[in-house]
N, C-alpha and C positions, 0 to 999 in steps of 0.2 A: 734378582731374577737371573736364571740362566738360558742360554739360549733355545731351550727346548720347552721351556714357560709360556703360559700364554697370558696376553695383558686383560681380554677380557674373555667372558664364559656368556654361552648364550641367554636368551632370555626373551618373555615373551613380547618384550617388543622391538625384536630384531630378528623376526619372520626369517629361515634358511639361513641364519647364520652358521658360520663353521668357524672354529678359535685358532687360531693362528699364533706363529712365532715368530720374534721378534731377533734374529741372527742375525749376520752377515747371510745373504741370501746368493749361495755362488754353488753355481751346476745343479740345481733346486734344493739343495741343501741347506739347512739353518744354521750356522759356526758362529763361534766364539773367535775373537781377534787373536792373531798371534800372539802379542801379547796379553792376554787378557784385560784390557784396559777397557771402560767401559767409559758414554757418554751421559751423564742425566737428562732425561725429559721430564720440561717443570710443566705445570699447568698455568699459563696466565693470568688464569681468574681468582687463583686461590696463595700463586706461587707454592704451593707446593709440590713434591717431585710426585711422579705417576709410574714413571720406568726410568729402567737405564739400558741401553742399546752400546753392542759393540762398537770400538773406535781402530776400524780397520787400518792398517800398516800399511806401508811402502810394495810389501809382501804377499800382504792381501791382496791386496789391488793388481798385482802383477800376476797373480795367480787367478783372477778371474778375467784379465785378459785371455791368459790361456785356453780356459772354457768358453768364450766366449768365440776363438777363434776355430773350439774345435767341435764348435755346434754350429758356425756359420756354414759351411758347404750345405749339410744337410737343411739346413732353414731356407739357405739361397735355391734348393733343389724344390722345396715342398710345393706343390702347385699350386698357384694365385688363388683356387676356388678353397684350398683345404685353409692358405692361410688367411681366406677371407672370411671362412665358418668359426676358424681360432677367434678371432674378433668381432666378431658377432655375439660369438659365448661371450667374451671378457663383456660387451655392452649388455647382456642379460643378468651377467648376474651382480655388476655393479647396481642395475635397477633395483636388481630382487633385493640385494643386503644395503640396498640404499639408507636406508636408516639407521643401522651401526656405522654404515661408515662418515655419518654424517656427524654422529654423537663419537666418532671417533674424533674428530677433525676438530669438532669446539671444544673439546678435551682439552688436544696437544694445543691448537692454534689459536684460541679462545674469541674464534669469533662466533655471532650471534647462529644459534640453531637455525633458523632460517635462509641467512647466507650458506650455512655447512651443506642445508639442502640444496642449494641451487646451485651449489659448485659440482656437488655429484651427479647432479643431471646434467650440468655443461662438461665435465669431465667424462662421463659416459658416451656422450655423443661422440666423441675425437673416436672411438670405438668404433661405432656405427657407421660414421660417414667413411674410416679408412677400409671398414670390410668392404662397402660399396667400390672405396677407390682400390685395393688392391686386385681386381680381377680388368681394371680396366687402364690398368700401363700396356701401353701402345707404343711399339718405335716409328720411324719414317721413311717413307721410298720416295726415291726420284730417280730424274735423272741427271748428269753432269751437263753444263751448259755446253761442253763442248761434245757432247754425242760420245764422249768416248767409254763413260761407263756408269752403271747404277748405282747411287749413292743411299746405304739403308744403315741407317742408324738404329742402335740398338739403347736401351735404359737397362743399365745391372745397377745392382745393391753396390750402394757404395764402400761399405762393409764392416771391420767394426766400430760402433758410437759412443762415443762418452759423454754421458748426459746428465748436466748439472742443472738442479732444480732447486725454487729458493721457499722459503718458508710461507709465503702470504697464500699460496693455495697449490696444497700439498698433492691435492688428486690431481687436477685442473693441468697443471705446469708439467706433470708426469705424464698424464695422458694425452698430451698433446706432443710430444717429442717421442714418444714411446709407441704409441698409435702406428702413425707414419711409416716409423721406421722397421718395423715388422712388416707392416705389409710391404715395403718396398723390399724387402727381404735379408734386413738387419738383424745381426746382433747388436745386444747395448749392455750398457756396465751403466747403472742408473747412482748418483751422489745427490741425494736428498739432501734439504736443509737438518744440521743437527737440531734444530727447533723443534722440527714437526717431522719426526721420520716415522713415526709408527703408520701414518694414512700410508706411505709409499711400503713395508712391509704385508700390510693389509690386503695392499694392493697384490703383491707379490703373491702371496699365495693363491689369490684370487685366479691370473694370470696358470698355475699352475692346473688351478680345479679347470678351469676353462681347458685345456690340454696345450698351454705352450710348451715345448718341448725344455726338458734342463739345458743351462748354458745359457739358451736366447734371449733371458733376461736374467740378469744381475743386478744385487741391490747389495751396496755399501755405505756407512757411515764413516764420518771420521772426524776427528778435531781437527787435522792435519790438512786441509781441502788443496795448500797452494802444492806441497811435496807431493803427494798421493795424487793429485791431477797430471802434474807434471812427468810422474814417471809412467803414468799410462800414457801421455799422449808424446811420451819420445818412444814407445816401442812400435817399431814399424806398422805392425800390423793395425794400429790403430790409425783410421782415416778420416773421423769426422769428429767433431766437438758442438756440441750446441747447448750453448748458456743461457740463462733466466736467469738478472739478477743485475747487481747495481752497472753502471757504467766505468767508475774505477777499475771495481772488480773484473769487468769484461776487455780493459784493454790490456790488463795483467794475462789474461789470458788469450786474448788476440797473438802476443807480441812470444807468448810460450808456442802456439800454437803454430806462428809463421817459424819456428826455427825447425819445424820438422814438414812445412809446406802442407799441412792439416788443414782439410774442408771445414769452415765457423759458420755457428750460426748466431747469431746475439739477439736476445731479446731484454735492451737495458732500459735506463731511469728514464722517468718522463717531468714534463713540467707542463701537464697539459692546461689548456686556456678553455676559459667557459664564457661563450660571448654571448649576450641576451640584447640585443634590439630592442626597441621602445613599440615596434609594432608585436611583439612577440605575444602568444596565450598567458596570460601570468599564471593563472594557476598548475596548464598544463608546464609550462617552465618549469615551478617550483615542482612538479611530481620529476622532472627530469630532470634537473639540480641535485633530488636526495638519493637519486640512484646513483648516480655519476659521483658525486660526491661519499655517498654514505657506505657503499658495497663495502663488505668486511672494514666497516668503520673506517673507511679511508685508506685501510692498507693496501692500495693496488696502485701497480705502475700506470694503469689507464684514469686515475681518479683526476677531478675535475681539482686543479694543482691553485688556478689564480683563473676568480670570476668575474669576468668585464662585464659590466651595466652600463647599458645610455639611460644619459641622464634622466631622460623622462619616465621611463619606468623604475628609475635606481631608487627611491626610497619605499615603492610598493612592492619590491620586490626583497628589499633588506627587512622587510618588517614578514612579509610571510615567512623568508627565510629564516626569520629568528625564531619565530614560535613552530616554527617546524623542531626544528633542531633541538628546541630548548623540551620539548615535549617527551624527546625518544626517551625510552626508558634505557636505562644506563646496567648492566648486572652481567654476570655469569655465563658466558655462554653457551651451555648445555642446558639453562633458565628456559623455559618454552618462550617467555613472555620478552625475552632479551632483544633491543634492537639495537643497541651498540655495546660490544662486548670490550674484554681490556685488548690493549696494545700486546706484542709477542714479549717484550722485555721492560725491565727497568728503564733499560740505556734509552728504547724507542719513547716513551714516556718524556724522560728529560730533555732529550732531542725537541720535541713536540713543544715543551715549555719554553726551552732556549726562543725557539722561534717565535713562539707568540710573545713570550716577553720583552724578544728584540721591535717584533711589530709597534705595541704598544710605546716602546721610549720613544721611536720614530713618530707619534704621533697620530696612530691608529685608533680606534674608537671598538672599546669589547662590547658590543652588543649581549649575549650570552658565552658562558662556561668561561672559561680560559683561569683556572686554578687546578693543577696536578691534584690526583684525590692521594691519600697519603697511604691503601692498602687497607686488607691485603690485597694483592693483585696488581696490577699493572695497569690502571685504566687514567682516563685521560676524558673530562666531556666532549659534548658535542656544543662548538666554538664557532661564533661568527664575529667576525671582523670588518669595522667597515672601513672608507679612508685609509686604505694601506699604502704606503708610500712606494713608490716602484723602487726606494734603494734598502726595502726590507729587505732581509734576507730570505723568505719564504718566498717573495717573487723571485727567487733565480732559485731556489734548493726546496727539490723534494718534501712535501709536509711528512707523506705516509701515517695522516693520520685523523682524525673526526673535526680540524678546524676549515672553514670557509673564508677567503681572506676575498673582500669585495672592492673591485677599482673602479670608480668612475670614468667614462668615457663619454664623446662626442660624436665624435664622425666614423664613418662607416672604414675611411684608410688609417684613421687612429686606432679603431679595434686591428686591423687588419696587421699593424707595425707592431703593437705591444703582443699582440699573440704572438708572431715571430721574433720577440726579444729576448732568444735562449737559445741555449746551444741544441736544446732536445726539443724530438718530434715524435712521438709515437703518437699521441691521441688528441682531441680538440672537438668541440662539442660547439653548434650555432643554436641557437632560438629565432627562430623570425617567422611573423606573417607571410614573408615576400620569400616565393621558392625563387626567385631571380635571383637576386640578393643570395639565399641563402647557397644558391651553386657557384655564384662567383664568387661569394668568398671563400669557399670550402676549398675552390680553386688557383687561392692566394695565398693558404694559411698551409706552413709549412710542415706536414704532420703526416703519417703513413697511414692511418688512420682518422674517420671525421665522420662525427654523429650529429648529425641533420634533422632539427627537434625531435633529438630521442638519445634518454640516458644513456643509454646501452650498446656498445656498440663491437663487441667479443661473438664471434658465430666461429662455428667449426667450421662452416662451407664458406668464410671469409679469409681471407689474406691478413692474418695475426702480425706485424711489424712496424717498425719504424725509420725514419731518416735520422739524417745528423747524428750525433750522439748518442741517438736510443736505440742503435743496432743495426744489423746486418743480416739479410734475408728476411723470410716468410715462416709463419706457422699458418696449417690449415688450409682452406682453399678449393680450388677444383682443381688444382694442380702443384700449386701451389710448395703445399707442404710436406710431399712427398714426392717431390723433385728434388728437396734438398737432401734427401738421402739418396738418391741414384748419380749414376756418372754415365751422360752419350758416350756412347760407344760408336765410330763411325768406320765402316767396312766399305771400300771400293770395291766394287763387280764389274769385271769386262763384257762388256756385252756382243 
């Protein structure tokens, strides 16, 4: 396929679709890599290839910094109402072609048709809520304590972005960095996962139809991510970076980004704790267990990592969990009927196995799944674990994927110690009766995020991040997440 191709053609059950191309997407342009090198996109479910997408150059990338900087004035100029109507389109018509882009996403990404929908309506909102917040950046007046003059602070675009986005949800992670950062009156240079770049193409033109202007969004692939990030963010004119994606990954880029004194944002690995009380609802538990746990089959940084049980409820709660999990149906994710689709790769699969296998020699107990399916595809069951030993390696490392590993616990400062027995904090999940209880510990447990009998805990009008190890700053917000693309500006007045 070339870059003026398009991957799909409408049809009638993708109401207002319009076919789009799959380029380098730079000054609203669709291009071919400089050097014509291209990337394959496999389908997870089938491993077979579906596309191949340009693998943008050193050249590339430096060349859309240019347009980027030579569409920022006029973007920074546009008025907050015009670019709050831009983004309002972009959330309409995401709604309207919500269901291609949904069967686009369990295509490349292969998670379940159901998850694909609920990401484009959570990816739509970052839309909606930043139109709201773009018309209502506010600076501040005072006065000096010493009488001598009026202190007003101003908010400007902080100007241009470079925004890396990772594969487990390709709208979701775009639209939330990319939102913001328009209204606050950015340009951005957007680096998809080469996993799943078609949804952020998709997207792109979308952004287009809606009326953002050329230049103010850029969209490149590349094999290349560490050369091709690096020489954007040593060129002056680039002033912010905000990352989505492992913790490695993000101090690699941290430590690029301090040599040019570049604004970071990080949103990295989690190891999050899922504590359940003996007073807790069991069954209401268990529905908030399979969300936490199960969302795009476990691949999410926010997924429910290592789940503490007191004792009194831990064997009523291991056996509902089992036949939950053992129930889901297993297939295809563009299958209507799918509710845990494959893993993105081979490698994530093996991964997966290593870990449960390692669980099991330590002395683990498999309740259900925990056998790699051999293909096609890339899938992995849905796996419970009970008795995990705390010196498995899935209690300190990331699962990212559809096993439940369950630890017994005792007392209320023993959940409270073993949930803070990791370097990472992004998310953490309580069950209990007792709202006492459930605020002091929420109050103890060390995590930027904490869902309070309830699976779910990702909102656009919430404060998206983590402590420790899982990152730096905010996404979303009342203020939040669009302060991280502006710089105070502060002006003395004599009065």
């Amino acid at each position: 396929m070339n870059a003026s191709q398009h991957l799909l053609q409408p049809d009638d059950d993708a109401p207002g679709f319009r076919p789009f191309s799959h380029g380098l997407y730079i000054d609203g342009e669709w291009l071919p890599s400089r050097d014509g090198r291209r990337i394959d996109v496999v389908n997870p479910s089938t491993g077979a290839l579906i596309a191949a997408v340009p693998d943008a150059t050193i050249e590339d990338a430096l060349t859309a910094v240019d347009v980027a900087a030579r569409a920022a004035q006029g973007w920074r100029q546009t008025p907050p109402r015009k670019r709050s109507e831009i983004l309002r389109r972009c959330f309409e018509l995401m709604i309207e072609r919500s269901e291609t882009l949904a069967t686009l996403i369990s295509l490349e990404n292969g998670k379940a048709l159901r998850d694909a929908r609920g990401e484009v309506a959570y990816a739509a909102e970052f839309f909606r809520w930043n139109a709201e917040e773009a018309v209502r950046i506010t600076g501040e007046f005072g006065i000096a304590p010493a009488g001598t003059n009026r202190i007003v602070v101003d908010y400007q675009p902080i100007g241009i972005c470079v925004l890396i986005t990772p594969w487990n949800f390709p709208a979701a992670m775009a639209t939330r960095k990319i939102a913001p950062a328009l209204a606050a009156g950015c340009t951005v240079i957007l680096k998809p996962a080469s996993e799943t770049p078609l949804t952020a193409f998709a997207l792109a033109a979308l952004y287009e139809e809606a009326g953002v202007p050329p230049g103010v969004v850029n969209v490149l692939t590349t094999s290349n991510p560490g050369a091709v990030t690096a020489a954007m963010l040593a060129d002056p004119r680039v002033r912010k970076l905000s990352f989505t994606g492992s913790t490695p990954v993000g101090r690699t880029l941290l430590a690029e980004a301090a040599r040019h004194v570049i604004s970071s944002s990080m949103e990295l690995g989690g190891n999050a704790p899922f504590v359940v009380f003996d007073d807790a609802d069991l069954e209401a538990t268990l529905d908030g267990i399979m969300v936490a746990k199960m969302r795009n089959a476990g691949e999410a940084c926010t997924a429910a990592n290592r789940i503490y049980v007191q004792s009194g409820i831990h064997d009523a709660f291991a056996e509902g969990l089992t036949r939950r999990m053992a129930a889901l149906k297993v297939g295809a994710g563009t299958d209507a009927g799918t509710e845990c689709g494959p893993m993105i790769t081979r490698k994530a699969v093996d991964k997966i196995d290593r870990l449960v296998r390692d669980a099991v020699g330590r002395g683990a107990r498999l309740l259900c799944g925990g056998s790699a399916a051999e293909g096609p595809g890339f899938f992995y069951p849905p796996t419970v674990l009970s008795d995990v030993p705390a010196d498995a390696e899935m209690a300190h490392e990331e699962i990212f994927g559809p096993v439940a590993p369950l630890y017994r616990f005792e007392s209320e400062g023993e959940a409270i110690a073993r949930a803070n027995d990791t370097e990472y904090g992004l998310a953490a999940y309580i069950y209990t009766g007792d709202l006492g209880r459930g605020m002091r510990v929420a109050s103890k447990i060390e995590a930027g995020m904490i869902a309070l009998n309830r699976g779910l805990v990702s909102d656009p009008a919430a404060p998206f991040g983590g402590v420790k190890q899982s990152g730096l700053g905010r996404e979303g917000g009342q203020h939040h997440g669009i302060a991280e693309f502006m710089e105070a500006k502060y002006i003395a007045v004599s009065m």
